[in-house]
C-alpha positions as CSV (number, residue, x, y, z in Angstrom):
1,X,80.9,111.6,114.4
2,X,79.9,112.5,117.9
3,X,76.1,111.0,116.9
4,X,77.9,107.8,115.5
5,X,79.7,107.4,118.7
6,X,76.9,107.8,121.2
7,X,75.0,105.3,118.9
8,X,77.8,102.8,120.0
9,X,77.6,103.3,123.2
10,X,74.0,102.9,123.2
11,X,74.2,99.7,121.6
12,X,77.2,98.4,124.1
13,X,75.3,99.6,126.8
14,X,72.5,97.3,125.7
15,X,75.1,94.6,125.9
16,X,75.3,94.9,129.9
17,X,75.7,91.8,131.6
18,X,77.5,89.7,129.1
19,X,80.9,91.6,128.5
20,X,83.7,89.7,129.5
21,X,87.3,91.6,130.0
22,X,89.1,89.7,127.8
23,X,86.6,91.1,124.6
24,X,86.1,94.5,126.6
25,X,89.4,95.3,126.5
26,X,89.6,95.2,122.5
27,X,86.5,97.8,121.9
28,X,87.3,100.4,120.2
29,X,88.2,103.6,122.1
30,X,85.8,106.6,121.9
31,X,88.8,108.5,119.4
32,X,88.3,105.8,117.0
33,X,86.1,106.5,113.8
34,X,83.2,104.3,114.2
35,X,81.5,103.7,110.4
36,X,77.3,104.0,110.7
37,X,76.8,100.6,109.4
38,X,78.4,99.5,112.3
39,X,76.8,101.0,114.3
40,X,73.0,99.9,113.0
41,X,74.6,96.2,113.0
42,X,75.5,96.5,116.6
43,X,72.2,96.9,118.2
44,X,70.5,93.8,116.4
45,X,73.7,92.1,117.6
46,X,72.8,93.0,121.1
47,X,69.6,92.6,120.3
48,X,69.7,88.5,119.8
49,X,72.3,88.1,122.1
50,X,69.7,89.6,124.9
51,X,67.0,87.6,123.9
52,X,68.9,84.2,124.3
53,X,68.8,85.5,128.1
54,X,65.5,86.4,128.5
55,X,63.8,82.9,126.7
56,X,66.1,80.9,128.5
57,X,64.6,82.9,132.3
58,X,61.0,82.3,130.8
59,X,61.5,78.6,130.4
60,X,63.9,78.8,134.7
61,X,60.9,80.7,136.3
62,X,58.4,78.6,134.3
63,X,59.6,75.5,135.8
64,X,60.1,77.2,139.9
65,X,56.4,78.6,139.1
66,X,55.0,75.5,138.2
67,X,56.8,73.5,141.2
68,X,55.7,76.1,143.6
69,X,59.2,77.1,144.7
70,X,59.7,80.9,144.4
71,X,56.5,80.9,143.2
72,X,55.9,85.0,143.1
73,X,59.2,85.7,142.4
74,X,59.8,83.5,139.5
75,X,55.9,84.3,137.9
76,X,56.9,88.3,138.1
77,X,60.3,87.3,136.5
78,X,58.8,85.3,133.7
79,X,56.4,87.8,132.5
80,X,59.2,90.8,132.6
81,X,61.4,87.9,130.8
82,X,59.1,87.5,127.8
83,X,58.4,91.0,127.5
84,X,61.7,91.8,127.4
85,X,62.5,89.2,124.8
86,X,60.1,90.4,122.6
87,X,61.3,94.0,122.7
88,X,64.4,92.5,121.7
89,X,62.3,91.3,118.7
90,X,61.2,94.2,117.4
91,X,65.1,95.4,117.3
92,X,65.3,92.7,114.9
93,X,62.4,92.4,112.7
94,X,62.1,94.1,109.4
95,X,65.7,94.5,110.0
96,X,66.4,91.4,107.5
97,X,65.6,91.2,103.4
98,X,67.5,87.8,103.1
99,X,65.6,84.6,103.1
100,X,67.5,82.8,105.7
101,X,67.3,85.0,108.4
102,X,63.7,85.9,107.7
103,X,62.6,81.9,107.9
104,X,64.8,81.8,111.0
105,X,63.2,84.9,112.4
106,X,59.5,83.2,111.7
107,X,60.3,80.1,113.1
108,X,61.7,81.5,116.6
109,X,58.4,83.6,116.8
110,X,56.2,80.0,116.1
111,X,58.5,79.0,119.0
112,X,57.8,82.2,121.2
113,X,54.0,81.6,120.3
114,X,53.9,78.1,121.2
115,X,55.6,79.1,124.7
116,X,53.1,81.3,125.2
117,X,50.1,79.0,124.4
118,X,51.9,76.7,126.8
119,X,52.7,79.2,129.7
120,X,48.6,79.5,129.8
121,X,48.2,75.7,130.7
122,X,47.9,74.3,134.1
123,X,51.6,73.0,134.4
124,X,52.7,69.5,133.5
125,X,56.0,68.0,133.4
126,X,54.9,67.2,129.7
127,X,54.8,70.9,129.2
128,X,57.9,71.9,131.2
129,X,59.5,69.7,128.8
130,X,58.1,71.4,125.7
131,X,59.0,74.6,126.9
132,X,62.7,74.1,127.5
133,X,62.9,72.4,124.3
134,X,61.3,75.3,122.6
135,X,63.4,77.8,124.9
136,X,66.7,75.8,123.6
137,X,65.4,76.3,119.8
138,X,65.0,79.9,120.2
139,X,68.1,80.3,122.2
140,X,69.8,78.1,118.7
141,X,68.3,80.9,116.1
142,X,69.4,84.0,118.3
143,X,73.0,82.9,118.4
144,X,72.9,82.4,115.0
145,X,71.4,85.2,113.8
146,X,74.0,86.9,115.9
147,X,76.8,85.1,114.4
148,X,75.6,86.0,110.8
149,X,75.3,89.6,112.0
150,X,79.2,89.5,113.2
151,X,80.2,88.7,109.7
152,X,78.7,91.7,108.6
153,X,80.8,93.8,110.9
154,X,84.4,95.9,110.1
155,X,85.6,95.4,113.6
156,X,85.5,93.1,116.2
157,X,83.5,94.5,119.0
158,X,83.0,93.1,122.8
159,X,80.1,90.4,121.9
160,X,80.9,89.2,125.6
161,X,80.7,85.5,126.2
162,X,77.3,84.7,127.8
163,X,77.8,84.6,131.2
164,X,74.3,85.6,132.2
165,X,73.0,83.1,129.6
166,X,75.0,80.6,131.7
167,X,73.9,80.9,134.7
168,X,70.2,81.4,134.0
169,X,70.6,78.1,131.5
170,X,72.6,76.3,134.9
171,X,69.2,77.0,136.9
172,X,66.7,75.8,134.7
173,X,68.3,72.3,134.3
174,X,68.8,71.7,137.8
175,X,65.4,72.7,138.6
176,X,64.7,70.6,135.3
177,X,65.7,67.8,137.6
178,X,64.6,68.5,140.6
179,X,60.9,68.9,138.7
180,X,61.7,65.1,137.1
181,X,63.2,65.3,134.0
182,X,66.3,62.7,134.7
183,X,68.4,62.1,131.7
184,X,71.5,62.4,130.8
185,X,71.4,65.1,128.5
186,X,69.8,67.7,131.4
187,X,73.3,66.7,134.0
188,X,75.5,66.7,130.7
189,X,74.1,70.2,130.1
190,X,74.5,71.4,133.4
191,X,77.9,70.4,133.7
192,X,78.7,71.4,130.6
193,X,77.5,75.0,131.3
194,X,79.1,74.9,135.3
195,X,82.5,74.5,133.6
196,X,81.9,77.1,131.1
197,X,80.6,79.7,133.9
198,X,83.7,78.6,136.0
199,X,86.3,79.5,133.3
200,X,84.7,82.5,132.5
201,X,84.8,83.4,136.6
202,X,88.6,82.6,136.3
203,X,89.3,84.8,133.3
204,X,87.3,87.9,134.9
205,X,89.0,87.9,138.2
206,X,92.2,87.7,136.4
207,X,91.8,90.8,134.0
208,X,94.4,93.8,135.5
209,X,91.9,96.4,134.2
210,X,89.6,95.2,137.2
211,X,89.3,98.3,139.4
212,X,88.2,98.5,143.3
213,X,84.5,98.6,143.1
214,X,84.7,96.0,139.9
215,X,87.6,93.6,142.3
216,X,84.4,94.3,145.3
217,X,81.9,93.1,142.8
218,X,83.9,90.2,142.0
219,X,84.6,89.2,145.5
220,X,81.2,88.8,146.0
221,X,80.4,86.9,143.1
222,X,83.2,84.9,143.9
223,X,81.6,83.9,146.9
224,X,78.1,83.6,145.7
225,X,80.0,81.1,142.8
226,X,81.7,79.1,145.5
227,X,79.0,78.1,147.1
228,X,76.5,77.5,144.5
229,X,78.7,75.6,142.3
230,X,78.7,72.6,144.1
231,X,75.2,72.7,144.3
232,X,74.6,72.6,140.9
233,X,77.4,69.7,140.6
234,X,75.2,67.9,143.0
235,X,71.9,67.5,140.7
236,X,71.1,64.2,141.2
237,X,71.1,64.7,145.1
238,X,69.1,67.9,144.9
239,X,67.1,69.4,147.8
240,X,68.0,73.3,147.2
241,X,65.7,74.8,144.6
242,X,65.3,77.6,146.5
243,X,68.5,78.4,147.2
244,X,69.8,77.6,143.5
245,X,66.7,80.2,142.4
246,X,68.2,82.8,144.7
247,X,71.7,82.9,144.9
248,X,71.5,82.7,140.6
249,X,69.3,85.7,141.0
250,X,72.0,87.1,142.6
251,X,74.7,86.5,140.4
252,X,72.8,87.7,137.5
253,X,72.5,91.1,139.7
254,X,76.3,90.9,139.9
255,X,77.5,90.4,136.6
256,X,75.1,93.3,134.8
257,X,76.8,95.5,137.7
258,X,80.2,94.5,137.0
259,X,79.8,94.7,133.2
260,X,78.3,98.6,133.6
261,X,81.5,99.2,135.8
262,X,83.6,97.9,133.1
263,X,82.1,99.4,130.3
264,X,82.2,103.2,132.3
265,X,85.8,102.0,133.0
266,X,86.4,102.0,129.0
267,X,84.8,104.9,128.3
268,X,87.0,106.7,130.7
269,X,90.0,105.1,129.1
């Protein structure tokens, strides 16, 4: 039993940085009997949850590397990005006998393989283009897989709400735009995703389990969110890369502290 919990743990720990309170708050406590399928599904959960992350900061830092903006900064991140994605991978393959999921699984490593052949190009805003198309696709089969994996589950557990997939996503399209990829689609998406991140702000501020350091590490999100916001509304006038690049840095910090807090909170409780 004890060996069953910890396993849970593990795999919510793995979680960090996308727990929202609202899905926190329904985990199960550490009393409750935990069955050992669930936790073995759990962890592959996790698993393509992370990854949708992780490709979507390889396809950010890709596009600050190649318009030399960050330039050091984002080319470390990108590489620690895709190797963290594909350790998420390895959670996940072999994992799967049915059909479905195997094709899926095959087709977001052609993706994965065809980022890579692209990330050792000179950069072109034809191939930033074909990376974030490819980065979307993965980030499409992860979410899926992850959906299917749910079904498969006894319980509902905190599967969190992407914040940190937000706000990495929110930073690659405006720098998407900055870079010169102007349609529609790339402010649609970005508005789309602000207004997302924005509720999601709301709901975590507003959760009464929030304790001092958590209601600390909000405050400063808060503010980080305040002013960044209206930055990202303000695509198509532009001019802050830099500043978009760091203060979503920072919020991604944020939000993986505040979700450890939370999760420590609910171990506690």
């Amino acid at each position: 039993m004890r060996t069953t919990i910890r396993r849970l743990v593990i795999a919510i720990a793995l979680f960090a940085g996308w727990v929202s309170p609202s899905v926190a708050a329904s985990a199960p406590a550490p009393t409750q009997k935990i069955s050992a399928h669930d936790a073995e599904i759990l962890p592959m959960v996790y698993a393509a949850m992370r990854s949708r992350v992780f490709i979507q900061k390889v396809a950010k830092d890709y596009l600050y590397a190649g318009n030399d903006i960050a330039t050091t900064e984002a080319q470390k991140e990108m590489k620690i990005a895709l190797k963290k994605f594909e350790a998420q991978q390895k959670i996940l393959s072999g994992a799967f006998t049915d059909p479905k999921t195997k094709n899926l699984l095959m087709f977001i490593q052609m993706n994965v393989d065809e980022i890579k052949s692209v990330l050792k190009k000179p950069y072109s805003l034809d191939n930033a283009q074909e990376v974030i198309d490819l980065a979307e696709a993965i980030s499409e089969g992860e979410k899926k897989i992850a959906m299917e994996l749910r079904k498969k589950l006894s319980k509902n557990y905190p599967t969190g709400k992407g914040q940190r997939y937000l706000i990495n996503q929110i930073a690659k399209y405006y720098m998407a735009y900055q870079a010169g990829i102007k349609d529609q689609n790339t402010i649609r998406q970005m508005h789309k995703a602000v207004k997302r991140f924005d509720e999601l702000m709301k709901e975590m501020k507003a959760y009464p389990g929030n304790t001092v350091k958590m209601n600390q590490i909000l405050n400063r999100m808060d503010k980080l969110w305040t002013i960044v916001k209206q930055f990202y509304l303000d695509i198509e006038e532009g001019g802050l890369p830099l500043i978009v690049y760091q203060t979503t840095s920072k919020l991604d910090k944020e939000q993986v502290k505040y979700a450890k807090e939370l999760l420590k909170n609910l171990k506690k409780n």
